[in-house]
C-alpha positions in Angstrom: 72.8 136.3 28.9 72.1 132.9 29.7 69.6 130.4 27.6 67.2 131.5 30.3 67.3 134.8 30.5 67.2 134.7 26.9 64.1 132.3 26.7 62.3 135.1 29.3 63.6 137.9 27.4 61.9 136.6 23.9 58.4 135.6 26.1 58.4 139.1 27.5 58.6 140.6 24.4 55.9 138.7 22.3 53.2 140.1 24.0 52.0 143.5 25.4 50.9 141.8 28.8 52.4 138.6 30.6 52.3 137.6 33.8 54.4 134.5 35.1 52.3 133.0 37.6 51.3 129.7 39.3 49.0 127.6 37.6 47.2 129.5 34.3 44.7 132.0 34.3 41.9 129.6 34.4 43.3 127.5 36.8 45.7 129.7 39.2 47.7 127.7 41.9 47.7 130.4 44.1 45.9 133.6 45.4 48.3 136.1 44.8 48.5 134.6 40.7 44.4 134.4 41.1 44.4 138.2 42.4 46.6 138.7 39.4 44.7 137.4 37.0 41.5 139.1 38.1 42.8 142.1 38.5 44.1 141.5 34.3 40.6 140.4 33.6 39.0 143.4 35.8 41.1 146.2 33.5 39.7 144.0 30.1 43.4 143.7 28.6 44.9 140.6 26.5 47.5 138.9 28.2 49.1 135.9 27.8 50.6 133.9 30.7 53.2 131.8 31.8 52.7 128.3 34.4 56.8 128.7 36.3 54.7 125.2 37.7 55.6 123.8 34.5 59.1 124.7 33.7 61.8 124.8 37.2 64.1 127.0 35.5 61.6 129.3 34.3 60.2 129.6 37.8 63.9 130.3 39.4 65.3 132.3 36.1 61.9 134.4 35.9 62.8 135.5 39.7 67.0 136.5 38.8 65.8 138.4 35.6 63.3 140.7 37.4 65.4 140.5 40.5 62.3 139.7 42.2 61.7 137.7 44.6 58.2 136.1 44.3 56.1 134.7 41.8 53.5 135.9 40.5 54.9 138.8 38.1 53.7 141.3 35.4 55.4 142.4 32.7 53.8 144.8 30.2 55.5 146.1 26.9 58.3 144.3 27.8 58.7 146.2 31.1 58.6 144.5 34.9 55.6 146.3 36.7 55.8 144.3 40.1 53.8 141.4 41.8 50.3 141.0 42.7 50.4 143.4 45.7 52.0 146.3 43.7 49.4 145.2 41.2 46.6 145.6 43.5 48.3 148.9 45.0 48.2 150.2 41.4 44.9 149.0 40.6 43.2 150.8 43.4 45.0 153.8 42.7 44.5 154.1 39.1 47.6 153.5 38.1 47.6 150.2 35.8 44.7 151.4 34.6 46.5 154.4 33.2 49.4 152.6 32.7 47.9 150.1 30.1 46.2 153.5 28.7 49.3 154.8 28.0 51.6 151.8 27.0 48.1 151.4 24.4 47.8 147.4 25.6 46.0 145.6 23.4 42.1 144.9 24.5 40.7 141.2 25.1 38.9 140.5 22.7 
């Protein structure tokens, strides 16, 4: 594992919810990391996030561990759920709502 994938590997597992985005969740750099955070907001769930803006090999190494090409991307109890159109896709379906039902994510407080 390189120092990067371990880096991503211990942020991933700190928290119930992170997303790796653009920008932070009160400032996103993009829509698809502002659909993402709204959509996080929307379902009323801590998360925690990560600016790949801030940090080049985060934003590359974040993209080889999930084997995923795009930024942004969720990751809840340490498991890769998708990017902000599977989120969405989910979301309309009821699916990441039951998801962070049944993974018992942590509430915002």
């Amino acid at each position: 594992m390189t120092d990067t994938n371990a880096r991503i590997a211990e942020i991933v597992g700190k928290s119930d919810t992170v997303l790796f985005m653009k920008g932070t969740a009160l400032f996103p750099q993009c829509g698809f990391s502002s659909r993402a955070v709204a959509i996080l907001d929307h379902l009323g769930v801590a998360f925690e996030t990560v600016d790949v803006l801030q940090d080049p090999e985060i934003r590359q190494g974040i993209k080889d561990y999930s084997d995923w090409p795009t930024v942004p991307q969720l990751y809840v109890k340490g498991e890769f759920v998708g990017g902000s159109d599977i989120m969405m896709e989910m979301f309309e379906a009821g699916e990441l709502q039951q998801l962070m039902a049944d993974k018992a994510v942590a509430k915002a407080e």
